[in-house]
C-alpha positions as CSV (number, residue, x, y, z in Angstrom):
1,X,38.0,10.0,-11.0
2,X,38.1,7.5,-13.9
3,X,40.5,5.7,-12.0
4,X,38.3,5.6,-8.9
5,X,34.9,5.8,-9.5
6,X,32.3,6.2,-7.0
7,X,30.0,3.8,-8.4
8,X,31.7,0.3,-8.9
9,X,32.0,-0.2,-12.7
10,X,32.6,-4.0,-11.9
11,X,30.4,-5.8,-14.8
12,X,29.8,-8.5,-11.8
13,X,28.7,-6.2,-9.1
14,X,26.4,-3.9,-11.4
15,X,24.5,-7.6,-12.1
16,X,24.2,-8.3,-8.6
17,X,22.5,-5.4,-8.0
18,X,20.0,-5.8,-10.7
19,X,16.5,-7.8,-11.4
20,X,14.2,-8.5,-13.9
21,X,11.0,-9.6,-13.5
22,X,8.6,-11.3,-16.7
23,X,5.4,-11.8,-14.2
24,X,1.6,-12.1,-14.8
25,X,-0.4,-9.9,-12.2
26,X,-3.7,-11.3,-12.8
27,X,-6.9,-9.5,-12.2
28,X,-10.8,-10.3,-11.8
29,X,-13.6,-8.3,-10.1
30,X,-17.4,-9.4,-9.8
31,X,-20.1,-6.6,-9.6
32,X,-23.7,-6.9,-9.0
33,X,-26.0,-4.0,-9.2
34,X,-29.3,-4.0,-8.2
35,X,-31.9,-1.6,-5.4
36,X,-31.6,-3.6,-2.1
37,X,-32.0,-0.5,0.7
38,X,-31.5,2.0,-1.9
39,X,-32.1,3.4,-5.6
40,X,-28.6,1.8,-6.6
41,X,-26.6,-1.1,-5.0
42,X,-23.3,-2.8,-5.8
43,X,-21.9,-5.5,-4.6
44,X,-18.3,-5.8,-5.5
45,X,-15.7,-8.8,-5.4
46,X,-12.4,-8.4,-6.4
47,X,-8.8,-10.6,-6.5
48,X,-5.7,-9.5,-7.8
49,X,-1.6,-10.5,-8.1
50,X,0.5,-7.6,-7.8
51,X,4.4,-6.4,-6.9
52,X,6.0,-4.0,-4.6
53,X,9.2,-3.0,-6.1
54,X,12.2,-1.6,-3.9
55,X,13.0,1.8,-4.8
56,X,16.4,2.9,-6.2
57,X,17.5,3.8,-2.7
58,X,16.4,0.8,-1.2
59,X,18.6,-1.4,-3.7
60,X,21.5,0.6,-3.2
61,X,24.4,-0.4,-1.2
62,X,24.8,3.5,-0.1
63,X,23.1,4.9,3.5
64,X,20.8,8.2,3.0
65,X,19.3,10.1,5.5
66,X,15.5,9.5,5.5
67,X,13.9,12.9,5.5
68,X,10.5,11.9,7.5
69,X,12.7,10.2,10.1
70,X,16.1,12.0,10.0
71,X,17.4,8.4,10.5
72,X,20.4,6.9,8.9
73,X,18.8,4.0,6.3
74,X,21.5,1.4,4.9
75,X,19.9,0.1,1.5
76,X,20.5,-3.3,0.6
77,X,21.5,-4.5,-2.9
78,X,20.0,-8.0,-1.7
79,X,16.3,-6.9,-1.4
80,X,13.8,-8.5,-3.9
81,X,10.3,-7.5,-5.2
82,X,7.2,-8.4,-2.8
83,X,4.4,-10.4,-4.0
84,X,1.5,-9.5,-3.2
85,X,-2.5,-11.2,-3.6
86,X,-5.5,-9.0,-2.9
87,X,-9.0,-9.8,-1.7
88,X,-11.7,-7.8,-1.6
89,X,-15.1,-7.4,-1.3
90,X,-16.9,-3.4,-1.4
91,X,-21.0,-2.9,-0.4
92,X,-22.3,0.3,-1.9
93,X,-25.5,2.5,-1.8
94,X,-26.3,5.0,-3.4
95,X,-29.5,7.3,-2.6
96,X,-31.0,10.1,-4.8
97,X,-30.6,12.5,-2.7
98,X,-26.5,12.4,-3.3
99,X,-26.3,10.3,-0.1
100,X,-24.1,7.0,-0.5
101,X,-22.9,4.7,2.5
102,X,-20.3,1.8,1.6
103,X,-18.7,-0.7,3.5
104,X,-15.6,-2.8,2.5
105,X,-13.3,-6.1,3.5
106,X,-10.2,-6.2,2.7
107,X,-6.9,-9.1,2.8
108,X,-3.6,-8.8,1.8
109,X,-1.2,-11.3,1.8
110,X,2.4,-10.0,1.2
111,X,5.2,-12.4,0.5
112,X,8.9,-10.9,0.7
113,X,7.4,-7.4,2.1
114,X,9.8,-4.6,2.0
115,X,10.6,-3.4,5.8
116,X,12.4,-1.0,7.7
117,X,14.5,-2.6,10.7
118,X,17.0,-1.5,13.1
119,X,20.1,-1.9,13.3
120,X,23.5,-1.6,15.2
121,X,24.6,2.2,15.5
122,X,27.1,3.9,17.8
123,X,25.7,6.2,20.7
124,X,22.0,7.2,20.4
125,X,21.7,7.6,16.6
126,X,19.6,4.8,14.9
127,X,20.1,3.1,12.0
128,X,17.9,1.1,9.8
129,X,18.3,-1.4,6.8
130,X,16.3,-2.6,4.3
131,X,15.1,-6.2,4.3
132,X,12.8,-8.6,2.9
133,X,11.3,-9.8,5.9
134,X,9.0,-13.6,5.5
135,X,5.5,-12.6,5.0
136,X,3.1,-10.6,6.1
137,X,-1.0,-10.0,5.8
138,X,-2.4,-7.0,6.7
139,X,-6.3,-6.7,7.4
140,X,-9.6,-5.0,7.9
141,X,-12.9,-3.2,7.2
142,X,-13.6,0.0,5.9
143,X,-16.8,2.2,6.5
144,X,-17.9,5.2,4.7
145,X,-20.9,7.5,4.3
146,X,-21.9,10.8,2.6
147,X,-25.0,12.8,4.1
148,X,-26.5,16.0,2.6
149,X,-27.4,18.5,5.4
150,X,-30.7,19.7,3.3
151,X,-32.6,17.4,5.7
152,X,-32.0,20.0,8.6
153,X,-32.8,22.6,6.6
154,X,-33.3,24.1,2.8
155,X,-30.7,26.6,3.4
156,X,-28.0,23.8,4.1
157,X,-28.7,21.8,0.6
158,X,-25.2,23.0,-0.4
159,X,-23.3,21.8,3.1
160,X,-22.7,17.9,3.6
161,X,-21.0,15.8,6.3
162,X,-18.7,13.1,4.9
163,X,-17.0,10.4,7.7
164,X,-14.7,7.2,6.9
165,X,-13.3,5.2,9.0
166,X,-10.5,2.1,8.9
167,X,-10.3,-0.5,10.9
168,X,-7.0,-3.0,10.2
169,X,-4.4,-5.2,11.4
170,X,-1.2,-6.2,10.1
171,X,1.2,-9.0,11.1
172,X,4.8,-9.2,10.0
């Protein structure tokens, strides 16, 4: 009711639950092409500053039922944006036959990253929050690769096997 609303209507709470952010998120990325082990090469560096913003749900002192889980999540009107810095660095061929074969390194490092923990519940049902937890960085290598089959045969010029694979880590 107008009386009673559902939603607090409390100038001083609606503020709490509210940010703005004025941020820079810097950007710069290096290339180098040239024909080291194949027709084209690149060689790319790249660092940027970006944000992971909470989600309406996230910032919202309600509980929802998460659909992938079918958990009970308690939002939190207390959870800030997460900073995060990227480093990377991407090797690329390219052959003229269509094949390509690229390997990557990548860092992260995440201040004030967005989690999921648990928390009290009654019986068996679990319960999770959202926090900001410290930090975290999350890791890896990436390697990927495009072959045409036309080597095998003429009559398997339009067939291709493509594979990637992903190797990280991340601490919390």
């Amino acid at each position: 009711t107008a009386d009673d609303p559902q939603i607090t209507q409390d100038p001083d709470e609606l503020a709490a639950g509210t940010f703005q952010s004025d941020d820079w998120f810097p950007a710069v990325a290096l290339t180098y092409i040239g024909n080291w082990w194949a027709e084209t090469f690149q060689l790319r560096f790249g660092w940027s500053e970006t944000v992971v913003r909470p989600d309406l749900r996230e910032i919202t002192d309600a509980s929802y039922i998460d659909p992938v889980t079918d958990d009970l999540v308690d939002g939190n009107p207390g959870v800030i944006p997460a900073d995060v810095t990227n480093y990377d660095m991407r090797a690329e061929w390219f052959f003229t036959s269509g094949d390509n074969l690229t390997f990557s390194a990548f860092y992260k490092d995440i201040a004030n990253p967005i989690e999921f923990f648990e928390s009290a519940a009654s019986d068996t049902n679990t319960t999770r929050e959202i926090v900001n937890a410290e930090s975290a960085e999350v890791y890896g290598i990436e390697l990927e690769g495009l072959k045409n089959l036309a080597f095998l045969s003429p009559n398997l010029s339009g067939f291709y096997v493509q594979a990637n694979v992903t190797l990280h880590k991340s601490e919390l």
